[in-house]
Biotite code that builds the C-alpha atoms (Angstrom):
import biotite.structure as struc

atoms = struc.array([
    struc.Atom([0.000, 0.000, 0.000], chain_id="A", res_id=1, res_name="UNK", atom_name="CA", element="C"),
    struc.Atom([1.314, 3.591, -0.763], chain_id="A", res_id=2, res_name="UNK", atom_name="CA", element="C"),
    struc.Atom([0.215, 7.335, 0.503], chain_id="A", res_id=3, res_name="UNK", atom_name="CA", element="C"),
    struc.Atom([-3.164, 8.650, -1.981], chain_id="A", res_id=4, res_name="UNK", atom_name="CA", element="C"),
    struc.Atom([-1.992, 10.081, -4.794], chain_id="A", res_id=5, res_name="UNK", atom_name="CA", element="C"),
    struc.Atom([-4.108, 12.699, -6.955], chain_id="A", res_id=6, res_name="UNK", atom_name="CA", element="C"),
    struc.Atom([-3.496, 11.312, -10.392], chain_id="A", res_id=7, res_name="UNK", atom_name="CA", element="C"),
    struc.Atom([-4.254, 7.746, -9.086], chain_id="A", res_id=8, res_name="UNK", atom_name="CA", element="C"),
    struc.Atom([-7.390, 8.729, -6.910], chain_id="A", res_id=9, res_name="UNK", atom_name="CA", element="C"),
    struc.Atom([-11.241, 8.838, -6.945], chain_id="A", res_id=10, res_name="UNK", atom_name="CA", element="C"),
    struc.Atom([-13.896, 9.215, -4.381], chain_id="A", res_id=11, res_name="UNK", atom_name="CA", element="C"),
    struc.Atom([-16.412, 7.097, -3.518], chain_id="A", res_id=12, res_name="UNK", atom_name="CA", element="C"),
    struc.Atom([-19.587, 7.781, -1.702], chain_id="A", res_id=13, res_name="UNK", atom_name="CA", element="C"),
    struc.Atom([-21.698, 5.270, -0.607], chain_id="A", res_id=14, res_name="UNK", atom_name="CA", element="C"),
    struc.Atom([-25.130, 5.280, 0.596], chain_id="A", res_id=15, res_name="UNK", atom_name="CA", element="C"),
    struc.Atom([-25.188, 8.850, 2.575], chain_id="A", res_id=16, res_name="UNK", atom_name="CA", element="C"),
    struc.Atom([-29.188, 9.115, 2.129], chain_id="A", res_id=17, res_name="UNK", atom_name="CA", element="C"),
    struc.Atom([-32.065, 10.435, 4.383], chain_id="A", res_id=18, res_name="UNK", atom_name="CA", element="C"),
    struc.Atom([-33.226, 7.123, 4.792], chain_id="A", res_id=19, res_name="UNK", atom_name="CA", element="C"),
    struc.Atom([-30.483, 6.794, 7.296], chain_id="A", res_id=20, res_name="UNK", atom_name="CA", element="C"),
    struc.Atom([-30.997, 10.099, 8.788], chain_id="A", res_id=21, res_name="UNK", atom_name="CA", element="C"),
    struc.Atom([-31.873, 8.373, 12.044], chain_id="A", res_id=22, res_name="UNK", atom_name="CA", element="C"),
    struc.Atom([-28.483, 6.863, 12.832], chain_id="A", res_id=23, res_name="UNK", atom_name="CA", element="C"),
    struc.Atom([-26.482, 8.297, 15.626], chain_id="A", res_id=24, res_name="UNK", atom_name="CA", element="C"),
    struc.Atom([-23.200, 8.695, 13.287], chain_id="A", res_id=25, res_name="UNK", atom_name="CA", element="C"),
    struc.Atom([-25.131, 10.288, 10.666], chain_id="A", res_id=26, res_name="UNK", atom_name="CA", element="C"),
    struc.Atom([-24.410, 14.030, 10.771], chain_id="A", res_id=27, res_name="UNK", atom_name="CA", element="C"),
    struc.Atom([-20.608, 13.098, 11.657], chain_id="A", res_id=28, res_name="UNK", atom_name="CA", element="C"),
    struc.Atom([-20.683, 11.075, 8.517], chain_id="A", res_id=29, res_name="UNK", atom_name="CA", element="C"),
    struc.Atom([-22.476, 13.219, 6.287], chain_id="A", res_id=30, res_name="UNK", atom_name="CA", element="C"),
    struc.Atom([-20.050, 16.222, 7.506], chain_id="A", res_id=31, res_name="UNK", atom_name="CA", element="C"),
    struc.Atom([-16.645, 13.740, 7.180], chain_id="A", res_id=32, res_name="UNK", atom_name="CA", element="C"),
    struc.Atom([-18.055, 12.760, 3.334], chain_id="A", res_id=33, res_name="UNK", atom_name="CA", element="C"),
    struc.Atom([-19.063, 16.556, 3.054], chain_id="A", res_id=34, res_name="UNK", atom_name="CA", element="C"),
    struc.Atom([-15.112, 17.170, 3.271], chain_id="A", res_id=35, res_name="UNK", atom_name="CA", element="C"),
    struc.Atom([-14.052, 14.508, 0.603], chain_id="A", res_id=36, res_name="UNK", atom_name="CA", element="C"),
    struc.Atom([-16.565, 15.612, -1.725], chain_id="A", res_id=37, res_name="UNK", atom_name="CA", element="C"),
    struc.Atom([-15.546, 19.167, -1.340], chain_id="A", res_id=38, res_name="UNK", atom_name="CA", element="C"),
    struc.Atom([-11.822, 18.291, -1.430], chain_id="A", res_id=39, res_name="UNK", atom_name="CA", element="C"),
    struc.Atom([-12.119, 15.616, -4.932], chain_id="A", res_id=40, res_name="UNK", atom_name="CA", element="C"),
    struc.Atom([-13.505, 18.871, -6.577], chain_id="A", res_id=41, res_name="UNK", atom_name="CA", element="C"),
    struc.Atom([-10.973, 20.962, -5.521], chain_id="A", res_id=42, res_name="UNK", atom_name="CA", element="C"),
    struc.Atom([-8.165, 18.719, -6.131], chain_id="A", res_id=43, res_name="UNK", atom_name="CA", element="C"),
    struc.Atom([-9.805, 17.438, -9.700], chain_id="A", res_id=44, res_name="UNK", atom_name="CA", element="C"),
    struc.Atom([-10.508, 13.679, -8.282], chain_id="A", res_id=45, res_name="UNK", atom_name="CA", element="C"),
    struc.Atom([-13.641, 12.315, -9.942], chain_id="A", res_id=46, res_name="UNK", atom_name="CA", element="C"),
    struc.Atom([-16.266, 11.621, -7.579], chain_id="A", res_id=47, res_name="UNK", atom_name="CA", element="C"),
    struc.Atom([-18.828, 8.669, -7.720], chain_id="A", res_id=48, res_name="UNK", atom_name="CA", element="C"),
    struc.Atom([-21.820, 8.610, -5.794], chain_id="A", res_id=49, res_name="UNK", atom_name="CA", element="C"),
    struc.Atom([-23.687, 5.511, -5.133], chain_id="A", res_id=50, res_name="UNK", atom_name="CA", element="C"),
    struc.Atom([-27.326, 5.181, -3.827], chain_id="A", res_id=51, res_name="UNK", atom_name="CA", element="C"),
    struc.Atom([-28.982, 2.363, -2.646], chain_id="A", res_id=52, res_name="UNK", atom_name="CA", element="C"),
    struc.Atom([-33.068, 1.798, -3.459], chain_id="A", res_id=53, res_name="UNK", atom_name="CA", element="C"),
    struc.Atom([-33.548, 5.495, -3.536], chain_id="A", res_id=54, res_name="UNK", atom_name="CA", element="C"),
    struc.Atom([-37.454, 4.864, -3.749], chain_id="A", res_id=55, res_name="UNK", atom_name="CA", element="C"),
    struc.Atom([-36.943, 3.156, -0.241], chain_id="A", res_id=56, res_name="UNK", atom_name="CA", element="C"),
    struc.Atom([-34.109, 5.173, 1.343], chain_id="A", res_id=57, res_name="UNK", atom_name="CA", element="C"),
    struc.Atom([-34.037, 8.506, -0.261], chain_id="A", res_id=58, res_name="UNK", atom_name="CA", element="C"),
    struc.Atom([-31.540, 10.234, -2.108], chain_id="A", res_id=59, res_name="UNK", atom_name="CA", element="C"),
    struc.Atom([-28.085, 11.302, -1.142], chain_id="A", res_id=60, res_name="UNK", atom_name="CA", element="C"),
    struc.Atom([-28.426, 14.339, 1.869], chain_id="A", res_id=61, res_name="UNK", atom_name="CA", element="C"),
    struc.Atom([-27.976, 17.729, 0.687], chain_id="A", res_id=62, res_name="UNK", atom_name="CA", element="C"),
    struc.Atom([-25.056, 18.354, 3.063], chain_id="A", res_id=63, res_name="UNK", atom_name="CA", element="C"),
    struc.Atom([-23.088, 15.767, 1.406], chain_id="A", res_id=64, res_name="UNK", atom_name="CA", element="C"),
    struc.Atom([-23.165, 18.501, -0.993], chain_id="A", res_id=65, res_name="UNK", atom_name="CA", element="C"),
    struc.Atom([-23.451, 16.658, -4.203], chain_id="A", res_id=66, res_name="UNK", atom_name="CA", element="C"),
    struc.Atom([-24.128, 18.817, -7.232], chain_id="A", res_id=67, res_name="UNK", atom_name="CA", element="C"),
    struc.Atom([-22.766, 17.691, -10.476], chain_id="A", res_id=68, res_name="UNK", atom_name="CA", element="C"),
    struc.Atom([-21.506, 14.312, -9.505], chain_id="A", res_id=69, res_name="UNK", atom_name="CA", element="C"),
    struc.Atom([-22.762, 11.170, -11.141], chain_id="A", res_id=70, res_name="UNK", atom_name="CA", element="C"),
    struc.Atom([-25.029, 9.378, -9.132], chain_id="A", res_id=71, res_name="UNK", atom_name="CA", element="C"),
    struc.Atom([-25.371, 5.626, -9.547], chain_id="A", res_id=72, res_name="UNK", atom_name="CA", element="C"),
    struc.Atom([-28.952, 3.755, -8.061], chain_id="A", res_id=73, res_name="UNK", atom_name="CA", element="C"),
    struc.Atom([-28.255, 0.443, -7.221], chain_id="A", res_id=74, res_name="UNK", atom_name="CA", element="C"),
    struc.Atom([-29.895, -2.553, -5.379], chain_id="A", res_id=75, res_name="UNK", atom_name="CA", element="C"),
    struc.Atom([-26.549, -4.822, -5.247], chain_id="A", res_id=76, res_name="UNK", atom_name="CA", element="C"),
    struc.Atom([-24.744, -3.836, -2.086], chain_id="A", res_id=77, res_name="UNK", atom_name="CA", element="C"),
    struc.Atom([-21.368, -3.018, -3.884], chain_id="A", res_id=78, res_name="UNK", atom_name="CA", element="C"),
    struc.Atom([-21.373, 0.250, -6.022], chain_id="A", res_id=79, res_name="UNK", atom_name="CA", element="C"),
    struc.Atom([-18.438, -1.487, -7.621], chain_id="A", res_id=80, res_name="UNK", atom_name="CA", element="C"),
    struc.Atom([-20.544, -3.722, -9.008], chain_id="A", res_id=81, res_name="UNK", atom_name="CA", element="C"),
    struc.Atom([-23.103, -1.600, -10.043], chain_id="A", res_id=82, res_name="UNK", atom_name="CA", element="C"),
    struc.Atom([-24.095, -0.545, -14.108], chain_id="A", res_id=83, res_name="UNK", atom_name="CA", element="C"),
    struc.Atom([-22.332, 2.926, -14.610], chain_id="A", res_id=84, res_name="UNK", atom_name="CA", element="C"),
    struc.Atom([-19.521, 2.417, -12.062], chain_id="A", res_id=85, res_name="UNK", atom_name="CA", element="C"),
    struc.Atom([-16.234, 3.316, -13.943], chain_id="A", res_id=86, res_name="UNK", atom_name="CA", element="C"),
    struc.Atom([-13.067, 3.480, -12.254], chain_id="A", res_id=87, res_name="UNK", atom_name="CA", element="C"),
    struc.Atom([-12.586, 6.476, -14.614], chain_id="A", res_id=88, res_name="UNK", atom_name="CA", element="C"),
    struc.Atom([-8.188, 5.028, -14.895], chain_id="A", res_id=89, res_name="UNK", atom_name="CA", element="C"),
    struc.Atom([-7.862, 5.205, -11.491], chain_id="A", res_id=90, res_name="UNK", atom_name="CA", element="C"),
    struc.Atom([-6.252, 2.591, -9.061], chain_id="A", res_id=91, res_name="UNK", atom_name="CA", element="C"),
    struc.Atom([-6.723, 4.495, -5.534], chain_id="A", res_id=92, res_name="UNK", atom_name="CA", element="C"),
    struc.Atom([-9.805, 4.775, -4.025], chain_id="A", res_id=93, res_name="UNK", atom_name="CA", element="C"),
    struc.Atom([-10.982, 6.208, -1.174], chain_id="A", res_id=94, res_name="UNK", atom_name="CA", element="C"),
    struc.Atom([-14.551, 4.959, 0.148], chain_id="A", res_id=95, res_name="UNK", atom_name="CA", element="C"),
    struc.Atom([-16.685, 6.343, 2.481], chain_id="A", res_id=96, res_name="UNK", atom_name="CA", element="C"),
    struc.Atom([-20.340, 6.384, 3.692], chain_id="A", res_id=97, res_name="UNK", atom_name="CA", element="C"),
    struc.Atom([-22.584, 4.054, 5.218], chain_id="A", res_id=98, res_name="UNK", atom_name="CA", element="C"),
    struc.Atom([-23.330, 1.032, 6.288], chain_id="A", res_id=99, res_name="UNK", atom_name="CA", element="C"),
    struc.Atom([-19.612, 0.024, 6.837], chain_id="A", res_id=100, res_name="UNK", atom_name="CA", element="C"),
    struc.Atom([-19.903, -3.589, 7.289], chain_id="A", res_id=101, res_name="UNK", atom_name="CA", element="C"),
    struc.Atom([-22.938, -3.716, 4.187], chain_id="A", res_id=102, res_name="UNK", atom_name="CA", element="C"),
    struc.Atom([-22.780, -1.313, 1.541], chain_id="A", res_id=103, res_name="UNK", atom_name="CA", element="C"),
    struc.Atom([-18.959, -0.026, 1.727], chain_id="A", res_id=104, res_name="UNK", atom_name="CA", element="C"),
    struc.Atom([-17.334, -3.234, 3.194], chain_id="A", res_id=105, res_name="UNK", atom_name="CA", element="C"),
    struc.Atom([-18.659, -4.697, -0.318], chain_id="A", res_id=106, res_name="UNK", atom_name="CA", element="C"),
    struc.Atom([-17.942, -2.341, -2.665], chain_id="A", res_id=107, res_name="UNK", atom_name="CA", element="C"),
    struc.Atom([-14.005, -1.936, -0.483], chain_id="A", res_id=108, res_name="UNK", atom_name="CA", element="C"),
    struc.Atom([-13.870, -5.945, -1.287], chain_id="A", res_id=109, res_name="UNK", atom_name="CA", element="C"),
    struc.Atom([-14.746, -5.814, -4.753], chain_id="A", res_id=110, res_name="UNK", atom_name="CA", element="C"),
    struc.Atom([-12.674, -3.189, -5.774], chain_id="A", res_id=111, res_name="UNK", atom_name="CA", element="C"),
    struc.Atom([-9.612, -4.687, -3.683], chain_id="A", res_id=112, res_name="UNK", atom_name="CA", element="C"),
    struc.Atom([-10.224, -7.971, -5.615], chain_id="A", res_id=113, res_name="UNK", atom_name="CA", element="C"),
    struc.Atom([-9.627, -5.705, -8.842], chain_id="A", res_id=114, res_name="UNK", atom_name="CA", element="C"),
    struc.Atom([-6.122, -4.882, -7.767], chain_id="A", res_id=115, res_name="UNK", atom_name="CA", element="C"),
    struc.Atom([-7.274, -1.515, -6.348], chain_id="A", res_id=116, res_name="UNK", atom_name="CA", element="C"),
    struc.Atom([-5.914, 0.064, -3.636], chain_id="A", res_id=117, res_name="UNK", atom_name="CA", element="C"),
    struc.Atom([-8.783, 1.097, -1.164], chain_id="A", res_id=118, res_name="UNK", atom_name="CA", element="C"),
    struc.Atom([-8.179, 3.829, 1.422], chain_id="A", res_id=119, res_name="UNK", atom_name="CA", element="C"),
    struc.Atom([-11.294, 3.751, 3.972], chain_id="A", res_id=120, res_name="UNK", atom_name="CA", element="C"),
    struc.Atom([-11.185, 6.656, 6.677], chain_id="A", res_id=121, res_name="UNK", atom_name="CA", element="C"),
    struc.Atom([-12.790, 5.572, 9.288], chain_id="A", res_id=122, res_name="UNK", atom_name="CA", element="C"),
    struc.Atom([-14.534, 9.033, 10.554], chain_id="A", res_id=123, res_name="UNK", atom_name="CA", element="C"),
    struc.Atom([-16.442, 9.140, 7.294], chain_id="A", res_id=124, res_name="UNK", atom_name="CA", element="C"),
    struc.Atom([-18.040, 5.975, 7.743], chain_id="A", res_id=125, res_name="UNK", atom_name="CA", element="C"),
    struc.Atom([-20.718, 4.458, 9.755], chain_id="A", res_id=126, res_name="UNK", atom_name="CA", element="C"),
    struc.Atom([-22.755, 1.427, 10.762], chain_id="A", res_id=127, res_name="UNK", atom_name="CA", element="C"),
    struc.Atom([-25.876, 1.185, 12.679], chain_id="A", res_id=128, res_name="UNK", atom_name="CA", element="C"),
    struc.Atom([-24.507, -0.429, 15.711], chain_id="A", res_id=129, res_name="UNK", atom_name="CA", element="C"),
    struc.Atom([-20.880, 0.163, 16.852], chain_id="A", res_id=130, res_name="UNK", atom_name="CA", element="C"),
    struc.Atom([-19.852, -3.833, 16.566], chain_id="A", res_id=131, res_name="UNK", atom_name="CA", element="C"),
    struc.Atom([-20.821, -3.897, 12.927], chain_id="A", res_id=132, res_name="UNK", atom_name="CA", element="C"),
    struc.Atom([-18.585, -1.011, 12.148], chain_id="A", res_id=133, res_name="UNK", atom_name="CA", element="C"),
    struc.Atom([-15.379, -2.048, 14.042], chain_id="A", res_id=134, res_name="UNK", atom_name="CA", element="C"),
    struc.Atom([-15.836, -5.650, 12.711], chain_id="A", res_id=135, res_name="UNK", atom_name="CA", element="C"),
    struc.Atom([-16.209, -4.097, 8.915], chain_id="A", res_id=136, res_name="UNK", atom_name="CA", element="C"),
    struc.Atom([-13.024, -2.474, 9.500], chain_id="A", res_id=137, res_name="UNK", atom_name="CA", element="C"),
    struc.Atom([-11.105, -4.415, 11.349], chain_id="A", res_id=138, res_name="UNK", atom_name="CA", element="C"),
    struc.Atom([-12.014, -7.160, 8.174], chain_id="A", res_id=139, res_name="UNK", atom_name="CA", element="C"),
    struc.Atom([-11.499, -4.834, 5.863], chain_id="A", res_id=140, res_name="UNK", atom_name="CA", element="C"),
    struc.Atom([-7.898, -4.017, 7.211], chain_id="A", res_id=141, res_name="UNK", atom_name="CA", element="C"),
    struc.Atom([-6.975, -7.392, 7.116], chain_id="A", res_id=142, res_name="UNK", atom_name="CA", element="C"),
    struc.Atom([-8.201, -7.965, 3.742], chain_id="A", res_id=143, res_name="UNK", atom_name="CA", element="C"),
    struc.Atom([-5.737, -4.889, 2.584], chain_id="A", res_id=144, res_name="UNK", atom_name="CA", element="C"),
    struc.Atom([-7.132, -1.989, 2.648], chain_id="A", res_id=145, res_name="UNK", atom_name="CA", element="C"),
    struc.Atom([-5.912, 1.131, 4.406], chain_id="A", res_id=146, res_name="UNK", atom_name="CA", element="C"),
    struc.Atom([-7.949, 2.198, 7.041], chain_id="A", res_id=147, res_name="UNK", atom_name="CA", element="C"),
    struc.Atom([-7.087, 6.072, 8.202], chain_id="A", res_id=148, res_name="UNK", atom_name="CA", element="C"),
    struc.Atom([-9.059, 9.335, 8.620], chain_id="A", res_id=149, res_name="UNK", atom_name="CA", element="C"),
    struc.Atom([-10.525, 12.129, 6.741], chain_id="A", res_id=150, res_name="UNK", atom_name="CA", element="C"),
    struc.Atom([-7.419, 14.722, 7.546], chain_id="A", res_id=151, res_name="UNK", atom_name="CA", element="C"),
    struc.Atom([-5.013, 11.577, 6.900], chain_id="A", res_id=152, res_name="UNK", atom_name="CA", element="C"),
    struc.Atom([-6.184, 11.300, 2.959], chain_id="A", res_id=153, res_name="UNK", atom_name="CA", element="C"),
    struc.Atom([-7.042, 14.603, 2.700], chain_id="A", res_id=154, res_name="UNK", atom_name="CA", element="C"),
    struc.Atom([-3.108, 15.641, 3.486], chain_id="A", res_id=155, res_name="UNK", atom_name="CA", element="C"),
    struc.Atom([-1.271, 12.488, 1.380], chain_id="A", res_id=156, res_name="UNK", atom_name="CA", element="C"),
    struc.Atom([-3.635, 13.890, -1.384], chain_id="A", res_id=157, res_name="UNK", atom_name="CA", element="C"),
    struc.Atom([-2.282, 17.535, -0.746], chain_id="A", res_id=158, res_name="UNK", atom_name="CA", element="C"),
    struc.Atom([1.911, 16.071, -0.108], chain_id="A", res_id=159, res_name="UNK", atom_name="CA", element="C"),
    struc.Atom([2.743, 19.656, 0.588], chain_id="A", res_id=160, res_name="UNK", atom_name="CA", element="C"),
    struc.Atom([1.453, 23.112, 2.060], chain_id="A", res_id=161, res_name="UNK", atom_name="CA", element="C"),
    struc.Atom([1.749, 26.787, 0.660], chain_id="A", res_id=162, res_name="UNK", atom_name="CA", element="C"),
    struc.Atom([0.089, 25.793, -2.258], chain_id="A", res_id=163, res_name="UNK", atom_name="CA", element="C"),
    struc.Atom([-3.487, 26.797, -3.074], chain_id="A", res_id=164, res_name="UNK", atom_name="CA", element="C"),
    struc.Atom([-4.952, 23.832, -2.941], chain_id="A", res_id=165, res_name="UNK", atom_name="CA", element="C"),
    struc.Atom([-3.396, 23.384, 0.342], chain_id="A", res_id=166, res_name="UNK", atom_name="CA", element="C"),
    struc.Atom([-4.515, 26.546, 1.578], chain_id="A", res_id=167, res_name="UNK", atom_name="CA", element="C"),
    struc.Atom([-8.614, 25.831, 0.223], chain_id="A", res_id=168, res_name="UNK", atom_name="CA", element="C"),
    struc.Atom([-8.412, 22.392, 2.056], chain_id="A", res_id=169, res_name="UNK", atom_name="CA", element="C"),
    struc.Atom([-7.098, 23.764, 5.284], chain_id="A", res_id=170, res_name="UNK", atom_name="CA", element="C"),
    struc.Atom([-10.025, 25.706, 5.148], chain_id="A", res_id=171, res_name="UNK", atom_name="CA", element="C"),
    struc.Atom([-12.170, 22.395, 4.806], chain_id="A", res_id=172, res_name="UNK", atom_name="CA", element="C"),
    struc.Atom([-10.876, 21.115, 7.971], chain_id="A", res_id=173, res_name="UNK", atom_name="CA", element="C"),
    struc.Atom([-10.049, 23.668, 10.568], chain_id="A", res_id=174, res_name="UNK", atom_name="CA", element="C"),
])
């Protein structure tokens, strides 16, 4: 495993909808994503967006702050194996959103069994109950992924400050 590199990197987003609104890690997730999104657009990372049943769950929450970003409805669990998900020449990827141990753990597993290099932070994901989500990562961990935080990616992604991009992110996270 190596540090995120922009030219090798896109964002993933998985699941972030109303429908799970009621979960007590929701607004810390939705924020943490919120970040990455904001960050991939800055730093010219393409940005997937997966949602699950939207009939059922609802679409992605607003302060996820999705705007122009393709949006993939699915039913299977992993976005990866969703129609319309592209890897767009990338062999990073950083996942985040919700349910850990469902939804990302799948889509981290798939796209590690395609020889990419998944980078899962783990303030920017969530599970319904608190075993679930240290189980998913701990699994996930072992299975080779690299499991970090937001401000962790977000600075291999910058490798240096004084620059502009530097200075918008800092902005992002302070």
């Amino acid at each position: 495993m190596s540090l995120l590199e922009r030219e090798r990197a896109l964002l993933v987003v998985v699941d972030v909808q109303d429908g799970f609104r009621p979960y007590d890690s929701f607004a810390g997730v939705a924020e943490s994503c919120a970040k990455l999104v904001q960050a991939a657009r800055l730093l010219s990372l393409p940005t997937i967006v997966s949602e699950q049943y939207p009939k059922g769950l609802g679409h992605t929450a607003p302060e996820v702050g999705i705007t122009d970003e393709p949006r993939i409805e699915k039913t299977v669990f992993s976005a990866a194996r969703a129609d319309g998900f592209e890897l767009a020449g990338r062999d990073q990827a950083i996942v985040c959103g919700i349910e850990a141990h469902v939804c990302v753990s799948q889509t981290a597993h798939d796209l590690l069994s395609k020889g990419v290099e998944v980078h899962i932070p783990a303030d920017a994901v969530a599970s319904r109950h608190r075993l679930d989500y240290e189980r998913a990562l701990e699994r996930l961990q072992r299975a080779g992924a690299v499991v970090s935080t937001v401000e962790a990616a977000l600075f291999e992604l910058l490798e240096r400050a004084g620059t502009p991009e530097f200075k918008a992110v800092q902005k992002l996270i302070l």
